[in-house]
C-alpha atoms as a printed R data frame, in Angstrom:
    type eleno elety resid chain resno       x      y      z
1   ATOM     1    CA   UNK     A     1   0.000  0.000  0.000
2   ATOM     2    CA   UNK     A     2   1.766  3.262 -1.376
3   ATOM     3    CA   UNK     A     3   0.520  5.592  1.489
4   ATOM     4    CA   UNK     A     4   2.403  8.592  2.245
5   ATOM     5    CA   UNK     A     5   1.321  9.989  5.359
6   ATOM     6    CA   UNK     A     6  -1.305 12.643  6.835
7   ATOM     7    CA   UNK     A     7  -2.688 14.774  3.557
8   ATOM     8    CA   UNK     A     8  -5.818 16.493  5.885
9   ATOM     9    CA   UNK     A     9  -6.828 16.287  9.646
10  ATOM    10    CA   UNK     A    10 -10.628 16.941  9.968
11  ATOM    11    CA   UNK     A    11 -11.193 19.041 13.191
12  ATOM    12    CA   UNK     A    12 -15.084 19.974 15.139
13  ATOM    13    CA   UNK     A    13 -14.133 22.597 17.164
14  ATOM    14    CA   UNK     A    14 -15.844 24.366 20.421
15  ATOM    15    CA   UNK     A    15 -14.089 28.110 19.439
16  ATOM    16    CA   UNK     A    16 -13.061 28.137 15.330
17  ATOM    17    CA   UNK     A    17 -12.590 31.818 15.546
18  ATOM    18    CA   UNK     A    18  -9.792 30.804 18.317
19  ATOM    19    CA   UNK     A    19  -8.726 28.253 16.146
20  ATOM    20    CA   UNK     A    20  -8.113 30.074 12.676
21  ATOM    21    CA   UNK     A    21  -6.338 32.720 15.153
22  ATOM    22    CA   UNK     A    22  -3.956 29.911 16.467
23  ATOM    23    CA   UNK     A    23  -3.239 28.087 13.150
24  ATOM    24    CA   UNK     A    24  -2.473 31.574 11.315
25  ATOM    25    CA   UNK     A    25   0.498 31.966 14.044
26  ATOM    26    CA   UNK     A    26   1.469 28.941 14.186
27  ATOM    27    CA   UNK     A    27   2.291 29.993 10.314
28  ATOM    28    CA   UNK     A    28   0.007 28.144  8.466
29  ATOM    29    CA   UNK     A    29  -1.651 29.555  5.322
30  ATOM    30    CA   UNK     A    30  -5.360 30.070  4.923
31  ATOM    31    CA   UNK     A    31  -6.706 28.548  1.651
32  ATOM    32    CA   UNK     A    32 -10.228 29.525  2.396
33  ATOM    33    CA   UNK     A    33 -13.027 27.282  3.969
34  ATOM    34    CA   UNK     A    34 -11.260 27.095  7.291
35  ATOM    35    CA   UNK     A    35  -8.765 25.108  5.797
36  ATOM    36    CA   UNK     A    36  -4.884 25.733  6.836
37  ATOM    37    CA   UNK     A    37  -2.302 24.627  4.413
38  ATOM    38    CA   UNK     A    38   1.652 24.000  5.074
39  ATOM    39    CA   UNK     A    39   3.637 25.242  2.075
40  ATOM    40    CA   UNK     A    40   3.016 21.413  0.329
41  ATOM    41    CA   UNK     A    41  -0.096 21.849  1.184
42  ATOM    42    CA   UNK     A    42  -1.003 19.565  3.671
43  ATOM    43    CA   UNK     A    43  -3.238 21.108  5.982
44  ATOM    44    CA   UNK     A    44  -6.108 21.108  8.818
45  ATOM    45    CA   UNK     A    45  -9.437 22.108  8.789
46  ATOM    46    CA   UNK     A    46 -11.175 23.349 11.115
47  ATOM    47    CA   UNK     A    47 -15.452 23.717 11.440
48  ATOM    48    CA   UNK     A    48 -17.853 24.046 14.303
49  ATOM    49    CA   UNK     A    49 -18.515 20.769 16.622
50  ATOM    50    CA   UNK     A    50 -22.182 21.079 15.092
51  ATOM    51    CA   UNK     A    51 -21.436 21.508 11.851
52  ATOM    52    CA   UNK     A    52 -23.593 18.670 10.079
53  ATOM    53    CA   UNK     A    53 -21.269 17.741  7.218
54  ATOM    54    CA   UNK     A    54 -18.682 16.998  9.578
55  ATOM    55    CA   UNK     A    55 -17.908 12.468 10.589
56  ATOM    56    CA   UNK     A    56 -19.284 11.463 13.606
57  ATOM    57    CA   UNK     A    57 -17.336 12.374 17.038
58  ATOM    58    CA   UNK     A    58 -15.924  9.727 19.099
59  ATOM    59    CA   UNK     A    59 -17.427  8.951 22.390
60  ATOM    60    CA   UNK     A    60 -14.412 11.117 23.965
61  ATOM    61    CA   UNK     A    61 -13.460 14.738 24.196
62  ATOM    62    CA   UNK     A    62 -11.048 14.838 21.236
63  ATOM    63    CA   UNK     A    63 -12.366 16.704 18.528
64  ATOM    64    CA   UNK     A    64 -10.629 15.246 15.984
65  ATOM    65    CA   UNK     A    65 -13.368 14.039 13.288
66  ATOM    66    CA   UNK     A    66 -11.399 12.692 10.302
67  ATOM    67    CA   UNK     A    67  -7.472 11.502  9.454
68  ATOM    68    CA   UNK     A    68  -7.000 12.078  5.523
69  ATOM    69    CA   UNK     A    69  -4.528  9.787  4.536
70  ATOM    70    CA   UNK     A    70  -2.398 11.081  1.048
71  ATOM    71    CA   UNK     A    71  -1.420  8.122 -1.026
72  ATOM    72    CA   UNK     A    72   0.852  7.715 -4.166
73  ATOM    73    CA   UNK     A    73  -1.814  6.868 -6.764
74  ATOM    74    CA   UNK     A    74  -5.227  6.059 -8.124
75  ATOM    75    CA   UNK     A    75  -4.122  2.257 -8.016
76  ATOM    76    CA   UNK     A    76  -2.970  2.431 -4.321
77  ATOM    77    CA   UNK     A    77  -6.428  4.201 -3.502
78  ATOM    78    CA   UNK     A    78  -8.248  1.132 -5.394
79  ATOM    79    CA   UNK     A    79  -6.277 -1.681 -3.368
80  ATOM    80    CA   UNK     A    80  -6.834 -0.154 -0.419
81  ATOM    81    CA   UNK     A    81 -10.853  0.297 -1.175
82  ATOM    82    CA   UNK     A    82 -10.566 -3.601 -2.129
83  ATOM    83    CA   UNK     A    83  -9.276 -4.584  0.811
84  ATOM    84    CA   UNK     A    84 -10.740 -2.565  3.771
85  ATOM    85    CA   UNK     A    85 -14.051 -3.097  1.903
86  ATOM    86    CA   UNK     A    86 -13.849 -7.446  2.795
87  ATOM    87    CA   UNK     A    87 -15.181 -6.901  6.230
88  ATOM    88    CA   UNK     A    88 -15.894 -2.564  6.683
89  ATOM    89    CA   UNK     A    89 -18.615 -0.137  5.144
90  ATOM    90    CA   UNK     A    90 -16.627  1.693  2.563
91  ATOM    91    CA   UNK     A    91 -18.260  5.167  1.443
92  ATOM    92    CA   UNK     A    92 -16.715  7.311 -1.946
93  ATOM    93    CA   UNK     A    93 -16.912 10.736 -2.177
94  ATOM    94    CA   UNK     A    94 -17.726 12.631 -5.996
95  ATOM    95    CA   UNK     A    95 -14.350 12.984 -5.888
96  ATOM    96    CA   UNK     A    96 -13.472  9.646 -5.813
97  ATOM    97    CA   UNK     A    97 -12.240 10.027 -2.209
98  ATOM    98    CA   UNK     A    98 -13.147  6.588 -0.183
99  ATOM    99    CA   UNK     A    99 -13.739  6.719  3.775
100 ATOM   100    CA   UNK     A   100 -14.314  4.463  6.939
101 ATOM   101    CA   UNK     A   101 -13.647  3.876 10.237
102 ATOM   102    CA   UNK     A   102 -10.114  1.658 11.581
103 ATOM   103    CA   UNK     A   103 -10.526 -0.992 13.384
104 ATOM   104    CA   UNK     A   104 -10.484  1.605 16.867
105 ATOM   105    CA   UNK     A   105 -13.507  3.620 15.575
106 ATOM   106    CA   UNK     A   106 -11.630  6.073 14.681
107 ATOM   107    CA   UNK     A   107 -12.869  7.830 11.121
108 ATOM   108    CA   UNK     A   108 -10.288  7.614  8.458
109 ATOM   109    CA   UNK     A   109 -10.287  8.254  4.631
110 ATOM   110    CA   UNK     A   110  -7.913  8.125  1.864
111 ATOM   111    CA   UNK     A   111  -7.185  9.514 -1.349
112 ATOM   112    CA   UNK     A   112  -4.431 10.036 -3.909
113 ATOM   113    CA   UNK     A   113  -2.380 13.439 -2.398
114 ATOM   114    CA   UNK     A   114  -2.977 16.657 -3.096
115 ATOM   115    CA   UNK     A   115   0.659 17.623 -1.290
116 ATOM   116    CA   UNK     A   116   3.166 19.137 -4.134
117 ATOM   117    CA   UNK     A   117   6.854 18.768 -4.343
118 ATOM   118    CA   UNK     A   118   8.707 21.076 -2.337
119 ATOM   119    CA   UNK     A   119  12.223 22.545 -3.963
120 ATOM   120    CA   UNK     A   120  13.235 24.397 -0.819
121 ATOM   121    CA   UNK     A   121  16.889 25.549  0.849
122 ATOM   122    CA   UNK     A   122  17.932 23.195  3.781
123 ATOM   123    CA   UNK     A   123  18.999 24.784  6.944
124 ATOM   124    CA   UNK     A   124  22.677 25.776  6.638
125 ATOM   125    CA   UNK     A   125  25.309 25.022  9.396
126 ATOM   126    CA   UNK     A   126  28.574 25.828  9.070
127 ATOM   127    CA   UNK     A   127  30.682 23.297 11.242
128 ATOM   128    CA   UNK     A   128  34.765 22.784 11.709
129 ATOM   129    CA   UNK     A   129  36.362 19.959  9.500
130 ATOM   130    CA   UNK     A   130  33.520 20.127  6.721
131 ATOM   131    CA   UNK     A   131  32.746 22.474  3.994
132 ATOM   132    CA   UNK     A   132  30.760 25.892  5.030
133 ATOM   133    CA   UNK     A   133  27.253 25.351  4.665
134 ATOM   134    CA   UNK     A   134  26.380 29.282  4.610
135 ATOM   135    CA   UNK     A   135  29.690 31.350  2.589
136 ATOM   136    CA   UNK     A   136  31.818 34.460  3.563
137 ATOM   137    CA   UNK     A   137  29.348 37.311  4.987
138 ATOM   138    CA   UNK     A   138  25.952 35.117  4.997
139 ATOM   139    CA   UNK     A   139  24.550 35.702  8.002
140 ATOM   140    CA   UNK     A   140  22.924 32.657 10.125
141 ATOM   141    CA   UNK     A   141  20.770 34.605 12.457
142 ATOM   142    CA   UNK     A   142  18.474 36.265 10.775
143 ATOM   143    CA   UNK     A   143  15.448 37.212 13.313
144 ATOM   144    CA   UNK     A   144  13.039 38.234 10.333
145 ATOM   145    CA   UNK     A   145  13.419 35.449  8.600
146 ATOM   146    CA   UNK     A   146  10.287 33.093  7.676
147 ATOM   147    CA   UNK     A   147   9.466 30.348  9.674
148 ATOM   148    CA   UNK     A   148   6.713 28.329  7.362
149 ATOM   149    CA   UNK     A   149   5.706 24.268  8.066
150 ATOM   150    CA   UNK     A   150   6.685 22.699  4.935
151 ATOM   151    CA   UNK     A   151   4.292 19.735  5.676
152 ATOM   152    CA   UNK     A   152   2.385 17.525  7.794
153 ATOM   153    CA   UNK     A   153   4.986 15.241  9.525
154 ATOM   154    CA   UNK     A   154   2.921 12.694 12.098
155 ATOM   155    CA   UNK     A   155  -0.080 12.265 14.339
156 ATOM   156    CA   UNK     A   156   0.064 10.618 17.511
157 ATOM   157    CA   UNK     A   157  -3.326  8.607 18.798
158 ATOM   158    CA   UNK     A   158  -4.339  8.150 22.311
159 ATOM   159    CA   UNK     A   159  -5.816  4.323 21.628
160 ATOM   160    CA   UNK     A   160  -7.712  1.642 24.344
161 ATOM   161    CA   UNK     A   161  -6.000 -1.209 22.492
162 ATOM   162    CA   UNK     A   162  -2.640 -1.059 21.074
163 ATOM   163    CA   UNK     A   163  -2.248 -4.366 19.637
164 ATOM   164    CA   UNK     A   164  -5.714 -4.219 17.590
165 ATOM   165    CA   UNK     A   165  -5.007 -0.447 16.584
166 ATOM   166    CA   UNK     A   166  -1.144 -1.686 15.145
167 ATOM   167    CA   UNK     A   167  -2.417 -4.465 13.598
168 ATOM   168    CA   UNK     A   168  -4.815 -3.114 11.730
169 ATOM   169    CA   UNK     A   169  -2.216 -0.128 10.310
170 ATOM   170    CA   UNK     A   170   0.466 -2.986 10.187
171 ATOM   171    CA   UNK     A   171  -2.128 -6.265  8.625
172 ATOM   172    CA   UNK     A   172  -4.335 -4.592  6.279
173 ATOM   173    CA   UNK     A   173  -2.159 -0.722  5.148
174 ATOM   174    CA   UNK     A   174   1.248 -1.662  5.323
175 ATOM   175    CA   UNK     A   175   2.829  0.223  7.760
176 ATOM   176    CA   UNK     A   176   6.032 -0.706  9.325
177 ATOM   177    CA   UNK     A   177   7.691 -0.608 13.060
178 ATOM   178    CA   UNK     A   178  10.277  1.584 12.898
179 ATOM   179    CA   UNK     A   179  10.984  1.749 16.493
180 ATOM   180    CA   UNK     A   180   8.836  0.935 19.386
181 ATOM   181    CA   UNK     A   181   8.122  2.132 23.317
182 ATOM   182    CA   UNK     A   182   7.569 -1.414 25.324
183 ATOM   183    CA   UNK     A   183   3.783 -1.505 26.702
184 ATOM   184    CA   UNK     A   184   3.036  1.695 25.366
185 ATOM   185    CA   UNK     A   185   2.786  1.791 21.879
186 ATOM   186    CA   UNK     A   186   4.677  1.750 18.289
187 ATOM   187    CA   UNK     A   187   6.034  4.269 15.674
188 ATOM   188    CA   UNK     A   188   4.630  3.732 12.314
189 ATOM   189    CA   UNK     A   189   5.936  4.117  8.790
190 ATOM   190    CA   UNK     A   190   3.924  3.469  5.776
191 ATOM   191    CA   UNK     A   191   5.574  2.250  2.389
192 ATOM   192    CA   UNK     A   192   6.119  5.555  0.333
193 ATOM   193    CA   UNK     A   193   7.705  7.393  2.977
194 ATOM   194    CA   UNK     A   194  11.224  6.860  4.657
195 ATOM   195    CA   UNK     A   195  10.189  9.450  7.507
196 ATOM   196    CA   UNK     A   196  10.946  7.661 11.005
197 ATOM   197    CA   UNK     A   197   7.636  7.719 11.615
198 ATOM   198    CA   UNK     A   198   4.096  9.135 10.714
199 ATOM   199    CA   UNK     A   199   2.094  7.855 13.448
200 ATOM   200    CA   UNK     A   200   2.897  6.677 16.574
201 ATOM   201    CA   UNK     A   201   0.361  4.991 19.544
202 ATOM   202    CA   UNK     A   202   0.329  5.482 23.144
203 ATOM   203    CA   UNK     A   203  -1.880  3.112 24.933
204 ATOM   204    CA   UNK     A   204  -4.797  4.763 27.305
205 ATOM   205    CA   UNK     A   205  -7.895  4.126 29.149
206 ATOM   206    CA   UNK     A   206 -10.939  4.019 26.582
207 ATOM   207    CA   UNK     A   207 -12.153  7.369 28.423
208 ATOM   208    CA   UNK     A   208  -8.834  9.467 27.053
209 ATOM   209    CA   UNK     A   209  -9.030  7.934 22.942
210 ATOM   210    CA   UNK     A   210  -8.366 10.083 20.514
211 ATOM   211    CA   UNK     A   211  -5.614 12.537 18.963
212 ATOM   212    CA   UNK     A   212  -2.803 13.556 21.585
213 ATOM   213    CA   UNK     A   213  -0.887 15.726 19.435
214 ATOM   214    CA   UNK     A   214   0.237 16.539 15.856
215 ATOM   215    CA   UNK     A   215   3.281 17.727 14.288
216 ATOM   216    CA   UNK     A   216   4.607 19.837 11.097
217 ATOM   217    CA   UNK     A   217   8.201 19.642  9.915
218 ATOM   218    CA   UNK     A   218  10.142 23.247  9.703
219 ATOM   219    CA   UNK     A   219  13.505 23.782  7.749
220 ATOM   220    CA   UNK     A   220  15.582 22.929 10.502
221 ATOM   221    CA   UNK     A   221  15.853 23.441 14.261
222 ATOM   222    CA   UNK     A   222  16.700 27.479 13.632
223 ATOM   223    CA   UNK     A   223  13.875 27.851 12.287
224 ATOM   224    CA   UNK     A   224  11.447 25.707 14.632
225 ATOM   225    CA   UNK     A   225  13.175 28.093 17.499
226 ATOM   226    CA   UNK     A   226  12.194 30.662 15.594
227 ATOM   227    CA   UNK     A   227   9.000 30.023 15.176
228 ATOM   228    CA   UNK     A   228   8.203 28.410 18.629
229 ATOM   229    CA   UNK     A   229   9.656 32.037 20.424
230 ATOM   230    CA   UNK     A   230   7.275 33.834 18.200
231 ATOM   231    CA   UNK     A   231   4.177 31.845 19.481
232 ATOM   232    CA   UNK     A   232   5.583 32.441 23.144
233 ATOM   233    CA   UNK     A   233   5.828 35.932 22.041
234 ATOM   234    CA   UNK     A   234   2.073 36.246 21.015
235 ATOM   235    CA   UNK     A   235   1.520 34.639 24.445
236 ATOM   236    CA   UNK     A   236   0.581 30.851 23.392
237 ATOM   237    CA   UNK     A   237   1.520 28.349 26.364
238 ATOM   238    CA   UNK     A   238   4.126 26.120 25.804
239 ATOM   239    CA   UNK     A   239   3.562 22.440 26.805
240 ATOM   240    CA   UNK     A   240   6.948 20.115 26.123
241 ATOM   241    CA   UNK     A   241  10.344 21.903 24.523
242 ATOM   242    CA   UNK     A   242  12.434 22.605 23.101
243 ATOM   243    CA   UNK     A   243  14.115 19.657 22.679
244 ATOM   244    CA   UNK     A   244  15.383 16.967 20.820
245 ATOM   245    CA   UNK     A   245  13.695 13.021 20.869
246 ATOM   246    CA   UNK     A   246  15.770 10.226 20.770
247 ATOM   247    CA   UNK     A   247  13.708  7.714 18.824
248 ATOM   248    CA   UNK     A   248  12.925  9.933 15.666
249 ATOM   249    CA   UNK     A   249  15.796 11.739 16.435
250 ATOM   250    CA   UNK     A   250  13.805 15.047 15.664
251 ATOM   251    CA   UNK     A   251  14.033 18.661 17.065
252 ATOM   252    CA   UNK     A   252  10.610 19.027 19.248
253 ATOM   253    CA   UNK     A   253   8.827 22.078 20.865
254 ATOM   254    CA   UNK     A   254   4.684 20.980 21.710
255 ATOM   255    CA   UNK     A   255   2.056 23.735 21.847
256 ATOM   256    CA   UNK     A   256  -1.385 24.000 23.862
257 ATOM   257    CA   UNK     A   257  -4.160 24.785 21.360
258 ATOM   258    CA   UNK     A   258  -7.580 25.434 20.898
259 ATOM   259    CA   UNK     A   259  -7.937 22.438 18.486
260 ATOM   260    CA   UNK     A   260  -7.940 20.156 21.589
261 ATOM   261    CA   UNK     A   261  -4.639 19.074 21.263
262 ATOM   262    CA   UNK     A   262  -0.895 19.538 21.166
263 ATOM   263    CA   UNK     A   263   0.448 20.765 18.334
264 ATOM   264    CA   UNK     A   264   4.038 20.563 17.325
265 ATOM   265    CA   UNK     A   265   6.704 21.992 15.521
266 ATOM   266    CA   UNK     A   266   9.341 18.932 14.545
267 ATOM   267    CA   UNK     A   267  12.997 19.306 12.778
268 ATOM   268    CA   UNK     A   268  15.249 17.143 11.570
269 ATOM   269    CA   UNK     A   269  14.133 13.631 11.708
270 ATOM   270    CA   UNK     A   270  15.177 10.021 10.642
271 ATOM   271    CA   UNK     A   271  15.268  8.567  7.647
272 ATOM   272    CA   UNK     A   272  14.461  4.935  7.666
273 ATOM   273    CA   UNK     A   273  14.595  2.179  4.423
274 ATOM   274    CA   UNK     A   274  13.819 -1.727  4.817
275 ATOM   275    CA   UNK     A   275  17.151 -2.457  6.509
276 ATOM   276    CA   UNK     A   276  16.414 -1.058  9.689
277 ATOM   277    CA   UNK     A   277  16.019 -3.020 12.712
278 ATOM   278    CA   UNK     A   278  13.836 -1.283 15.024
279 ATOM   279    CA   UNK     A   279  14.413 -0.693 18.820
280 ATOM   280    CA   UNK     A   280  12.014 -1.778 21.778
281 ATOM   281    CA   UNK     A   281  12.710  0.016 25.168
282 ATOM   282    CA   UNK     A   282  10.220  0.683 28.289
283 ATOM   283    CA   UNK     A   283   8.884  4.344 28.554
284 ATOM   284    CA   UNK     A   284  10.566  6.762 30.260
285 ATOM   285    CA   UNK     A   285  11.589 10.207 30.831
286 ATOM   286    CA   UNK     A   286  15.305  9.366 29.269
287 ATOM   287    CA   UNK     A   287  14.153  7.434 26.526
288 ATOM   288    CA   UNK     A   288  11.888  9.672 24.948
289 ATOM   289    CA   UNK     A   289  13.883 12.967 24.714
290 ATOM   290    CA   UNK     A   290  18.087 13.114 24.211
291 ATOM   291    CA   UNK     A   291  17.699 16.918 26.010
292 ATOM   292    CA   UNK     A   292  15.113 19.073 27.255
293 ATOM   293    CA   UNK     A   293  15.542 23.019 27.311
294 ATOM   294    CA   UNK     A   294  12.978 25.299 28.971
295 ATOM   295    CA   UNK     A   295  12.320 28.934 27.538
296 ATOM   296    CA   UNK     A   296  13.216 31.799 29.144
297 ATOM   297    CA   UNK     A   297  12.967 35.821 28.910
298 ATOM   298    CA   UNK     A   298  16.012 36.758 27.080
299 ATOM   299    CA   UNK     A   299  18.837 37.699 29.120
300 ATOM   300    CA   UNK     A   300  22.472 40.067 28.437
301 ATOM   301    CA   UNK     A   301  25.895 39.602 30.318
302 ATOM   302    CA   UNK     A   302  26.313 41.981 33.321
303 ATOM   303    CA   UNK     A   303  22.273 41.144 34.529
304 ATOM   304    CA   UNK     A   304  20.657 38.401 37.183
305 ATOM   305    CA   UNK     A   305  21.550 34.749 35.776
306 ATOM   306    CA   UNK     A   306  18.797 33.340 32.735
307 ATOM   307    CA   UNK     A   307  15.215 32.992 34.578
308 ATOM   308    CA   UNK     A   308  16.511 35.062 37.740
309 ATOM   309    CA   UNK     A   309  14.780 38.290 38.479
């Protein structure tokens, strides 16, 4: 099954107004119809809890209504209609998008991607020993610079049954373990993208199912510091980061929002083929971040220590 990854998340919402506010900051574009694009264009959508055109609701609090999957092609989309359709309800939209519900309840649909190629700069380090990434009199801190998700990296889901939820993604789409967290849940690739992961599980009481957070990749950790101090700066609350995870190896720093979940801006992560051999280690505070930083006012030599008054 040639899936990519995340193409749309489907959000009913208690405050949109809140929520387009949140998205625009969090430097997302608006495409019109409370939809909020990442320069691929990958995106979330956002529409009032009653809106009657939106999937069901889970018996929980999330308000997550819908996971578009983005897949390679029309013949990808047509295997995986013929084979969730041998024991599931499949619906098709006009557009020849085809939807249903995992084997968790959760609502899910697929169709082939509407992301485009990106042809964008990498972040540029300069480092001792290797070639400069940035030349003579290019400056590396640029303050004003743009600090745009290029696309939608991964969802994490708060699930009552791990091993039914993995199987399913595993069994019947393809995915692959790329590393997993004993007892509490997998990472998840799925065959047309070497990403460390797209998904990842974390097993919870039935009351607490749904989406726990979800991430965009930026250019590089600059720029998701960047960003991330400029949502401190318009006063957003900062849940977990900055910091760097060690399975994934990507740059992290977690946002409260209005969308009833974290949401995430991610740098730098794995790259993963068939050879790997994934890792299984217990949860804990050390496994699942290399460093943790906490943000601060800024501070100048010659004042009180960083976070002293």
């Amino acid at each position: 099954m040639r899936i990519i990854g995340p193409d749309e998340l489907i959000f009913g919402v208690d405050n949109v107004e809140a929520c387009r506010a949140f998205l625009l900051d969090y430097g997302l574009e608006d495409t019109g119809n409370d939809r909020f694009a990442a320069l691929d264009n990958t995106a979330i959508t956002v529409r009032s809890k009653d809106d009657p055109g939106l999937p069901p609701p889970l018996p929980t609090a999330t308000m997550l209504r819908q996971t578009i999957w983005g897949v390679e092609d029309q013949a990808t989309l047509d295997a995986i209609e013929a084979e969730l359709s041998k024991d599931r309800e499949v619906a098709k939209t006009e557009d020849g998008m085809i939807m249903c519900k995992d084997d968790l309840n959760f609502e899910i649909a697929f169709r082939v991607s509407k992301r485009v190629e990106l042809n964008l700069p990498a972040e540029m380090i300069n480092s001792p020993g290797a070639r400069p990434g940035r030349g003579p009199n290019v400056v590396g801190a640029n303050e004003e610079a743009e600090a745009k998700p290029r696309t939608l990296s991964h969802i994490v889901f708060f699930t009552p049954d791990i091993e039914k939820m993995s199987k399913f993604y595993i069994e019947r789409l393809g995915f692959v373990i790329t590393d997993q967290f004993t007892n509490t849940g997998p990472f998840l690739r799925p065959q047309a993208n070497d990403d460390h992961h797209v998904l990842f599980m974390i097993q919870t009481p039935d009351y607490m199912q749904g989406l726990e957070h979800l991430a965009f990749h930026m250019q590089g950790p600059t720029e998701l510091m960047l960003a991330g101090s400029r949502m401190i700066k318009k006063g957003y609350e900062s849940f977990w980061g900055p910091g760097r995870h060690k399975f994934g190896s990507n740059w992290f720093w977690y946002f409260n929002s209005p969308l009833g979940t974290h949401v995430e801006y991610d740098a730098d992560m794995d790259k993963h083929d068939g050879d790997w051999t994934f890792r299984d280690v217990p949860m804990s505070k050390e496994a699942s971040q290399m460093f943790l930083f906490e943000n601060v006012e800024k501070w100048a030599p010659g004042g009180p220590p960083p976070g002293k008054s």
